[in-house]
C-alpha positions as CSV (number, residue, x, y, z in Angstrom):
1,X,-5.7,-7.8,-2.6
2,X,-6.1,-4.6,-5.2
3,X,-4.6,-1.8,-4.5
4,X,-8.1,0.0,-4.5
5,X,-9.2,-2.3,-1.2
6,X,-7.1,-0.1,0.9
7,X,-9.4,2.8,0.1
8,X,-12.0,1.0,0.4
9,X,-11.1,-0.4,3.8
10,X,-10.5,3.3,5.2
11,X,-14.0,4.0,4.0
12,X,-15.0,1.3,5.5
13,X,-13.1,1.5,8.7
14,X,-14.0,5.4,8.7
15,X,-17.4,5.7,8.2
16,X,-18.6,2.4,8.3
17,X,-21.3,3.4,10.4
18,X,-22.6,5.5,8.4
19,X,-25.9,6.4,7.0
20,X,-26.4,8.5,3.8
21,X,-28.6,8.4,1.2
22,X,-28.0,7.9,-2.7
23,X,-28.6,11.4,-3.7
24,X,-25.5,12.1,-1.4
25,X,-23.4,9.8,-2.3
26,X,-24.5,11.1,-6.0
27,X,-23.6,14.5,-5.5
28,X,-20.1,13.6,-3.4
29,X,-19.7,11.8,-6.8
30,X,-20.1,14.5,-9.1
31,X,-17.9,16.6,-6.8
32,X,-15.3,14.0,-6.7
33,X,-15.5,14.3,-10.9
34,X,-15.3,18.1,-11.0
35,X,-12.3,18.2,-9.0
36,X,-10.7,14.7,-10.8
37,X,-12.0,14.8,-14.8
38,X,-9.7,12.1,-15.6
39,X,-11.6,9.6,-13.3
40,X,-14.9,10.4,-15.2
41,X,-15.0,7.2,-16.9
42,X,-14.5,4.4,-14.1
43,X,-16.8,7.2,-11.8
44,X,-19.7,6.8,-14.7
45,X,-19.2,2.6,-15.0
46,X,-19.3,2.6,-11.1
47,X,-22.5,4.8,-10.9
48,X,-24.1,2.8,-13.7
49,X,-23.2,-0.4,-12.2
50,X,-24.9,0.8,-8.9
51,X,-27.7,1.9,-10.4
52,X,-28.3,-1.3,-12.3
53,X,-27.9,-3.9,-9.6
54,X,-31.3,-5.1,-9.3
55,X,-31.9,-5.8,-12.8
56,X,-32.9,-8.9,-13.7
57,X,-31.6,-8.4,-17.4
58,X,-28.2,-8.0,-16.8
59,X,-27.8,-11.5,-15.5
């Protein structure tokens, strides 16, 4: 187990059920970036990733 799945499990276990939309979770994102510069880097790879899931190229 990472260390990072425990955050990810509170999320999960937190507001697993949920709904929001992309443009929320964006701007939570930016937010999140503002407030922590240092994590700018692995917030952009993460975004990016997201954003490129579906395409075909990358596989």
């Amino acid at each position: 187990m990472y260390f990072t799945d425990r955050g990810i499990e509170e999320l999960e276990n937190r507001r697993g059920e949920e709904e929001v939309s992309l443009a929320w979770l964006s701007e939570r994102l930016r937010e999140f970036v503002d407030l922590n510069p240092d994590f700018e880097i692995p917030v952009e790879r993460l975004a990016t990733w997201l954003a490129r899931l579906d395409d075909e190229d990358d596989e």
